[in-house]
PASEBA-1860 file (N, C-alpha, C; in nm, 3 decimals):
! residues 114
1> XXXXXXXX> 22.954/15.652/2.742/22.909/15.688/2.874/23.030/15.734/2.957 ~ 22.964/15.849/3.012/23.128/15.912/3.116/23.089/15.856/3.283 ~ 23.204/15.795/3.300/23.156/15.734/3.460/23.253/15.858/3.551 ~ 23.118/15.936/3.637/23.193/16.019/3.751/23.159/15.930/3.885 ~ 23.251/15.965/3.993/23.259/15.882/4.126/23.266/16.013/4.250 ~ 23.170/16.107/4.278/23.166/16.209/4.372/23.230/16.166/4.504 ~ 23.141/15.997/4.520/23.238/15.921/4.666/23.351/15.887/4.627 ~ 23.476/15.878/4.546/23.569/15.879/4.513/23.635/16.018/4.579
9> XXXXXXXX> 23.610/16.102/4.566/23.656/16.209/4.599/23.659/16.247/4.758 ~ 23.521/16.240/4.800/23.549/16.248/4.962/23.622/16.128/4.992 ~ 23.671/16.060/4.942/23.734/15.915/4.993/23.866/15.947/4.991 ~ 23.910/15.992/4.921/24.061/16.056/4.880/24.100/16.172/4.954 ~ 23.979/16.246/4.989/24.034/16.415/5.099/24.009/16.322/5.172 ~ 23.958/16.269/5.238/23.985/16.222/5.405/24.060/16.139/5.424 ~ 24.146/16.063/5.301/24.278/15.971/5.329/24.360/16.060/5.343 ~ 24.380/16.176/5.252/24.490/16.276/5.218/24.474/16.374/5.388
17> XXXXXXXX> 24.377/16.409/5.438/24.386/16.475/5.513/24.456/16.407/5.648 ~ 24.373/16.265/5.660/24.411/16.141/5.759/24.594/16.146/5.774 ~ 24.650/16.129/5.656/24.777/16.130/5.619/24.878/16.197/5.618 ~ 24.874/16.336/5.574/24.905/16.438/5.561/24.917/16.568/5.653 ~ 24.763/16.520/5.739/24.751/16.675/5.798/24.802/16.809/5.738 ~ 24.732/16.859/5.629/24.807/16.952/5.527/24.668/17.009/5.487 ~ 24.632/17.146/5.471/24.537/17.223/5.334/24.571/17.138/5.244 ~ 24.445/17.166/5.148/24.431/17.089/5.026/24.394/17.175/4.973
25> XXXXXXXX> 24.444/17.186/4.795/24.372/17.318/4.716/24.344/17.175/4.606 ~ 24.267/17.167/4.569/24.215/17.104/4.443/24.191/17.194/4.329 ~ 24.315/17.163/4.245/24.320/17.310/4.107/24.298/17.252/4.021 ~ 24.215/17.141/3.952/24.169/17.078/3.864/24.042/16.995/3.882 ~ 23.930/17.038/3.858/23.821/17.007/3.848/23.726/17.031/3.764 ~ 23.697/16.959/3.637/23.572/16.952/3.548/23.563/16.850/3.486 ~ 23.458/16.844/3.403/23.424/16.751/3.338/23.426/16.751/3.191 ~ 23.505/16.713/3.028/23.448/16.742/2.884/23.357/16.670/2.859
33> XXXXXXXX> 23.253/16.771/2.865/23.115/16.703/2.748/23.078/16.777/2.648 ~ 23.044/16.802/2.578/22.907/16.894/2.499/22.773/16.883/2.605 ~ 22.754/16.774/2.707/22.617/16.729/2.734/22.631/16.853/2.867 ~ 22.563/17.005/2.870/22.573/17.057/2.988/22.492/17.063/3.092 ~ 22.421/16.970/3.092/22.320/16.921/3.192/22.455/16.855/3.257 ~ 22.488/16.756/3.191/22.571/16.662/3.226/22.667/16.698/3.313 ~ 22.736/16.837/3.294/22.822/16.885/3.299/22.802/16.980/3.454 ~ 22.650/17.020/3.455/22.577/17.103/3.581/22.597/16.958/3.677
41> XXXXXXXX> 22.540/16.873/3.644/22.553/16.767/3.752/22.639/16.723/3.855 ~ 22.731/16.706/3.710/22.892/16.647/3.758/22.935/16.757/3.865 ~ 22.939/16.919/3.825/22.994/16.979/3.891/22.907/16.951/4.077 ~ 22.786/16.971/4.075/22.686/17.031/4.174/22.734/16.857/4.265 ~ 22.728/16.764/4.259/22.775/16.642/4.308/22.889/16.597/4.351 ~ 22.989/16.686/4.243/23.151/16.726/4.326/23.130/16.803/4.424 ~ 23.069/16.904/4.399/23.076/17.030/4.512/22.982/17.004/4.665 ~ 22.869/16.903/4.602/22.836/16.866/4.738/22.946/16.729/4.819
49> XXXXXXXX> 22.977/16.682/4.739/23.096/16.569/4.836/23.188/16.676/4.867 ~ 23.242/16.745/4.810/23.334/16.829/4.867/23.287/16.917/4.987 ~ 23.197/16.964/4.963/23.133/16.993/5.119/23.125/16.896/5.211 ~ 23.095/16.795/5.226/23.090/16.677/5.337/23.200/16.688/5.333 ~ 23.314/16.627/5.264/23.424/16.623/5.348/23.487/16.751/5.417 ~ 23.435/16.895/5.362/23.467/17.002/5.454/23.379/16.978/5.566 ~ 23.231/16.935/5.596/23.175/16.908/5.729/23.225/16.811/5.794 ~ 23.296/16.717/5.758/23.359/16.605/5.831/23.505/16.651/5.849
57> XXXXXXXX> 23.545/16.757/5.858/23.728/16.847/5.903/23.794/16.834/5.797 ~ 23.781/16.809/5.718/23.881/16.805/5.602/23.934/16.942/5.598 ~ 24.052/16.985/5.584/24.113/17.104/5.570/24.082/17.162/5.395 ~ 24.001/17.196/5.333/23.973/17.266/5.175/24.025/17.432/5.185 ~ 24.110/17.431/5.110/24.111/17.575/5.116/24.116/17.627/4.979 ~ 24.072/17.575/4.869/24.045/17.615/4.736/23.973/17.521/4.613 ~ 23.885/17.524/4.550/23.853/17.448/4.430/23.889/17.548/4.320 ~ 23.936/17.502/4.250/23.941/17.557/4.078/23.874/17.511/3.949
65> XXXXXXXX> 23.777/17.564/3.944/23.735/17.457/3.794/23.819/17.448/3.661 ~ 23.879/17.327/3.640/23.907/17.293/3.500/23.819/17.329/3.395 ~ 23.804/17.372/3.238/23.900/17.494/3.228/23.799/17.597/3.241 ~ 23.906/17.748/3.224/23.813/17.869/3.200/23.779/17.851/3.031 ~ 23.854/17.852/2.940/23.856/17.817/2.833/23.841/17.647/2.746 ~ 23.798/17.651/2.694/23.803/17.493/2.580/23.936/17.552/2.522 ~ 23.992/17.386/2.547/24.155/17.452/2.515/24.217/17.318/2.426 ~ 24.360/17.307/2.472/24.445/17.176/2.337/24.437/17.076/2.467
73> XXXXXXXX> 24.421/16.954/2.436/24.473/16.844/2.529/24.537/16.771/2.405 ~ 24.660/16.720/2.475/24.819/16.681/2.399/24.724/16.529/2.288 ~ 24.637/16.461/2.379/24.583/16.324/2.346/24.450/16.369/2.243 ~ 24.362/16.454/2.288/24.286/16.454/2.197/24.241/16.571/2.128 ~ 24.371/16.653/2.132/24.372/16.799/2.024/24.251/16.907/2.092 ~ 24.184/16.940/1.991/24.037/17.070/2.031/23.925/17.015/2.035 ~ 23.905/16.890/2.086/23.788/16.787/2.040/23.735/16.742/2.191 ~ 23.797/16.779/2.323/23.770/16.788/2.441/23.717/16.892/2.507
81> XXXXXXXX> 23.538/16.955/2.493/23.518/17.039/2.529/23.530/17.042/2.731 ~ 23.669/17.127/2.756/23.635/17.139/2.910/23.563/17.271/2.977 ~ 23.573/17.395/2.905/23.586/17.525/2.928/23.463/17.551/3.010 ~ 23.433/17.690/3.060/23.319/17.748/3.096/23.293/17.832/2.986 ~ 23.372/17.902/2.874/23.337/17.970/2.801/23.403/17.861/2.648 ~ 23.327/17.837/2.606/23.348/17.814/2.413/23.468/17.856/2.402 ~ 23.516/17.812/2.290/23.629/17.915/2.208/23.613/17.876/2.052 ~ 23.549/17.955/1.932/23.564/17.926/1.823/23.711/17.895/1.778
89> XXXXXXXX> 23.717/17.801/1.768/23.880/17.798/1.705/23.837/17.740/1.542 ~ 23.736/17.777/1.483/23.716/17.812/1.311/23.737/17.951/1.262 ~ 23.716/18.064/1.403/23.766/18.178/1.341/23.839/18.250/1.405 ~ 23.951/18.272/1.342/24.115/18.328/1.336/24.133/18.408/1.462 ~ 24.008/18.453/1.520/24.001/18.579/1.598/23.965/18.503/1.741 ~ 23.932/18.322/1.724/23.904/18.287/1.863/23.779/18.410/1.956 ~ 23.684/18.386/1.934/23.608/18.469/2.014/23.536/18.328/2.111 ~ 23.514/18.379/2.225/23.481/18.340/2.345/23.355/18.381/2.358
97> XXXXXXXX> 23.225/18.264/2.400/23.119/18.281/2.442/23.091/18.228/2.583 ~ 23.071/18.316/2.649/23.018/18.179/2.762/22.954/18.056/2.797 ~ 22.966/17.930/2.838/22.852/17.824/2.822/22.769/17.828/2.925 ~ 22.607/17.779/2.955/22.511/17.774/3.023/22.588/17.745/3.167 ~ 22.710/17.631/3.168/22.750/17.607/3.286/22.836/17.726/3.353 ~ 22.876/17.844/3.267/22.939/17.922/3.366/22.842/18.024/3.464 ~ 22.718/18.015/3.399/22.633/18.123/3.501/22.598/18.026/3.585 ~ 22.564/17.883/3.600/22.548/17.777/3.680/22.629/17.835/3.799
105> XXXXXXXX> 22.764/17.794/3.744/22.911/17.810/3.860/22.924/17.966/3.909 ~ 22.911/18.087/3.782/22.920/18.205/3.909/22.766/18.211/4.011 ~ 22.674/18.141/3.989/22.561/18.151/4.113/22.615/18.092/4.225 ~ 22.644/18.009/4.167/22.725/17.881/4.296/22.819/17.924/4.390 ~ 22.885/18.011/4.289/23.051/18.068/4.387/22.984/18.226/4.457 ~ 22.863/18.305/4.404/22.813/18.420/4.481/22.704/18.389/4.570 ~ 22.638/18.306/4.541/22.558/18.246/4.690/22.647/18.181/4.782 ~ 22.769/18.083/4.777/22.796/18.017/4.838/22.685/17.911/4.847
113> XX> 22.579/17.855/4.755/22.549/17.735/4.794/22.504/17.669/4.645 ~ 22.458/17.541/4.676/22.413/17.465/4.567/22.275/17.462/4.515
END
């Protein structure tokens, strides 16, 4: 079971902002599953806490989703799917498919909403 904490997050921009008085770019954000329901969730529940804390003044001036690609992590090799797009790494040529969650995320980022 993967435990995500969305109130974790607005809890942390409004200490950081409280503290700091500084923009915030958050350049690491996703979730590895295979499960992409799982994965639609996680994101759409970040992105709405992250909106509250932009309605409550938080200074946001960027999200980035973790990764564009399924890539190496040092701990658990090619066995951590993070990407928006696949990456065969069985054939030599690495071809890239997109996953269900990246048309999720470009609706998200061209509407501007959830």
């Amino acid at each position: 079971m993967v435990e995500r904490y969305p109130e974790g997050m607005e809890a942390i921009l409004a200490y950081l902002s409280r503290k700091f008085r500084l923009p915030i770019y958050i350049t690491e954000h996703g979730s590895a599953s295979q499960d992409e329901q799982f994965r639609e969730g996680d994101l759409r529940q970040n992105l709405a806490a992250l909106h509250r804390s932009m309605q409550a003044g938080v200074d946001v001036r960027g999200f980035f989703y973790w990764s564009l690609l399924d890539n190496f992590e040092w701990q658990f090799g090619y066995t951590k799917k993070f990407g928006l797009l696949a990456v065969d790494f069985t054939d030599k040529t690495l071809p890239r498919s997109p996953k269900p969650l990246a048309t999720v995320y470009e609706r998200i980022c061209r509407s501007n909403t959830l």
